[in-house]
C-alpha positions in Angstrom: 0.0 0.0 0.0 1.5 3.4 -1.1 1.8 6.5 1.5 -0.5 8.6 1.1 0.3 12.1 -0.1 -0.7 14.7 2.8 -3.0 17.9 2.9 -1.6 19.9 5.4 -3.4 23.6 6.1 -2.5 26.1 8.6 -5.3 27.6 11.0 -5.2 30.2 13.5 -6.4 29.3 16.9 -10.0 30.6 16.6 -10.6 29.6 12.8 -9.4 26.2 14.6 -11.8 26.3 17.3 -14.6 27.4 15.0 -14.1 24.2 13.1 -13.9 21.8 16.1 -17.1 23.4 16.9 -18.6 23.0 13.5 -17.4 18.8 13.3 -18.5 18.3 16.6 -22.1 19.9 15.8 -22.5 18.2 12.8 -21.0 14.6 14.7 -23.7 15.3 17.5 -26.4 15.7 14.9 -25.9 12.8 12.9 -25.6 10.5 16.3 -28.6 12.2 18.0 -30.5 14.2 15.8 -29.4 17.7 17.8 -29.5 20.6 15.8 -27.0 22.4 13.9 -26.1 25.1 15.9 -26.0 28.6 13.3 -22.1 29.8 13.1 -21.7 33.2 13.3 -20.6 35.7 10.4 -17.1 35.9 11.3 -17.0 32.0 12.2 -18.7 31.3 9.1 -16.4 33.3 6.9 -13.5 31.4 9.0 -14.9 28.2 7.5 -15.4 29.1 4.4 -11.7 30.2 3.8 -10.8 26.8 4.8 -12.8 25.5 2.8 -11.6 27.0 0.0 -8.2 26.8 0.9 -8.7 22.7 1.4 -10.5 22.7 -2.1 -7.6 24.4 -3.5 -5.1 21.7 -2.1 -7.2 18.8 -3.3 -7.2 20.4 -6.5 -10.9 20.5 -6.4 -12.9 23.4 -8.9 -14.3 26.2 -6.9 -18.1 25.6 -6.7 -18.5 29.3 -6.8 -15.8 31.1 -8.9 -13.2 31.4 -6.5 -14.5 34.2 -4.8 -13.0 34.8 -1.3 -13.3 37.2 1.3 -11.2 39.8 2.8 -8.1 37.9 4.5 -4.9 37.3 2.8 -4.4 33.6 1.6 -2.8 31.7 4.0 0.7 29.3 3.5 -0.7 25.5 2.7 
């Protein structure tokens, strides 16, 4: 079996938190059927960089043109 080739992404410590938040959300709805808590602007523009960011290193198309918001790239 090859090694596999790593993603590796760089996160501040709240855009960090914000995600642990998110997974744990969504891993507590699926098991339970609790709701999705609603992320804030600034958390949700947090995710949404990383998102793009991790589309970008899978080499995955933008969904949405590539349109990002105010924050300079960060180093993948």
């Amino acid at each position: 079996m090859r090694e596999e080739e790593e993603v590796v992404l760089r996160l501040d410590r709240p855009t960090a938190a914000a995600i642990a938040d998110l997974l744990y959300n969504i891993g507590e709805h699926q098991a339970a059927g609790m709701p999705i808590a609603e992320l804030s602007t600034d958390n949700s523009e947090r995710v949404g960089r990383v998102l793009h960011d991790l589309w970008r290193a899978l080499g995955v198309p933008l969904p949405y043109g590539g349109v990002r918001a105010y924050e300079p790239r960060r180093r993948i």
